[in-house]
N, C-alpha and C positions, 0 to 999 in steps of 0.2 A: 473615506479620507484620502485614499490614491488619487480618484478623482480629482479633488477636490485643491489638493496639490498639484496637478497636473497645467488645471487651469490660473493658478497664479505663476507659475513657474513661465521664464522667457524662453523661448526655443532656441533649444541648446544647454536649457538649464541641468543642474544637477539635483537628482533627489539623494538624497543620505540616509537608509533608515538601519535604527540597530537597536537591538533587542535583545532578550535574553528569555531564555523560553518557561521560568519559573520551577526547574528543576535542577537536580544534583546529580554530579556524577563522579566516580570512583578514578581510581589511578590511570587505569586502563581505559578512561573515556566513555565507557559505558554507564548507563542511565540508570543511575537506584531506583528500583521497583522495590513497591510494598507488597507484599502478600496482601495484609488486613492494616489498613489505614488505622481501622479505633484503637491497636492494641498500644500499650503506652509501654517502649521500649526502643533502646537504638535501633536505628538511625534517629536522634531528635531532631537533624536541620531536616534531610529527605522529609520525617514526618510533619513537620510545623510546616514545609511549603507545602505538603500534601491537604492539610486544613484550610494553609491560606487558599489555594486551589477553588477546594469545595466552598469556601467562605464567598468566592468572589464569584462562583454559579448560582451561590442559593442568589445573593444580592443584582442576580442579573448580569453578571461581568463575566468576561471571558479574559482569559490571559495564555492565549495560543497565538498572539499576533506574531512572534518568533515565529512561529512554524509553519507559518501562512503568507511573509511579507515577499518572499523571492514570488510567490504565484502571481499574489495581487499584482504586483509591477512588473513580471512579463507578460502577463497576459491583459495588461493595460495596450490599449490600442498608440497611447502617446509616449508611449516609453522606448527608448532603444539602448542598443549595446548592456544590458542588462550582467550586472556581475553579483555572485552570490559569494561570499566566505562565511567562515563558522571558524572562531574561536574559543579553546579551551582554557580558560583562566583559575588559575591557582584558588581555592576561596580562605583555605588556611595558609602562613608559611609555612610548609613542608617540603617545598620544592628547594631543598640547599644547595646542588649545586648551581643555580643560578641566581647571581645577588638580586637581579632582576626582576628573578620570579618570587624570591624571599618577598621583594619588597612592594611586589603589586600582591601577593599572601597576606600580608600584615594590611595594607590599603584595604582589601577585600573582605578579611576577617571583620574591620572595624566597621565598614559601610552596613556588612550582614547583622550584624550588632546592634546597630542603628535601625536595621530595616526589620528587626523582630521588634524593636517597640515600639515601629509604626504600623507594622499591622494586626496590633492589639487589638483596636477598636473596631476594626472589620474582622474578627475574628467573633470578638464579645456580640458584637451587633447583628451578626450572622445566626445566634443561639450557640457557639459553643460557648458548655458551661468554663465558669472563669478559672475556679479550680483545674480545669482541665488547658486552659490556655498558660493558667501562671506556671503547671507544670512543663508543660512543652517551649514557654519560655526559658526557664529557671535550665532543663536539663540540656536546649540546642546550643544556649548560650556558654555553657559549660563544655558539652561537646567540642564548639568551636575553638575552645583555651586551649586542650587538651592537646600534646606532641604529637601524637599520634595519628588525628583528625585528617585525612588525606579526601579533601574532595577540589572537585572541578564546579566550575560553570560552565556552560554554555553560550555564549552571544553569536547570533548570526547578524549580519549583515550584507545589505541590500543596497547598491548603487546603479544610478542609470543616468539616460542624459533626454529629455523631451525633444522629443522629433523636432527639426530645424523647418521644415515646412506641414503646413496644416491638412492633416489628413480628415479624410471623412469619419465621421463620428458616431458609433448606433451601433 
């Protein structure tokens, strides 16, 4: 895809990529690991991305392009000045003292809400049993209501500008 962008892009163009790396993370910015992914107990968001995860390997899909995009585009031969950031965004409102952050928490909580009932059907479709999805629905979505619910997101982003004259290519 870098490529591929590369060659429609005018020299001098700008690439924008941003992503979010399909994981959760706690107050302190650190990444919720599971022990045992099958056991069915809090964390329900950490565990329902951890299904959407394996849901999206068994189906052939990978969802580590987050963690991959700074590489692919410095070490593209037509890219330059390459700049990496990584933000941590609120996923519940818990963040108070910042009205800010309340309100990109509540924006976030809703999208994530949204984004558990879209990935039913690649979940179902993948073999997990439904029973076992409606629960990991029913309890992330509840989780997420809950005051106390303090997680992060991650999104990295990836910007550059395509080399202004034409370098050799191979």
């Amino acid at each position: 895809m870098i490529d591929q962008i590369s060659h429609v892009l005018r020299p001098g163009g700008l690439i924008d990529l941003t992503e979010w790396d399909f994981h959760c993370y706690n107050e302190d910015f650190q990444r919720i690991e599971l022990d045992d992914v099958a056991t069915t107990e809090k964390p329900w968001w950490p565990r329902w991305l951890a299904y959407l995860e394996m849901a999206a390997r068994r189906r052939g899909g990978d969802v580590n392009a987050a963690t991959h995009i700074h590489d692919w585009v410095s070490r593209h031969p037509r890219f330059e000045d390459v700049i990496y950031n990584e933000y941590f965004i609120p996923a519940t409102p818990w963040v108070t003292d910042s009205t800010l952050d309340l309100h990109i928490g509540v924006a976030m909580r809703e999208n994530i809400q949204i984004f558990l009932k879209s990935g039913r059907p690649l979940l179902l479709g993948s073999g997990v049993p439904e029973q076992l999805v409606n629960e990991l629905q029913a309890n992330a979505h509840k989780e997420l209501m809950e005051d106390d619910t303090r997680y992060y997101v991650r999104v990295q982003s990836v910007y550059a500008r395509k080399l202004h004259r034409s370098q050799p290519y191979g």
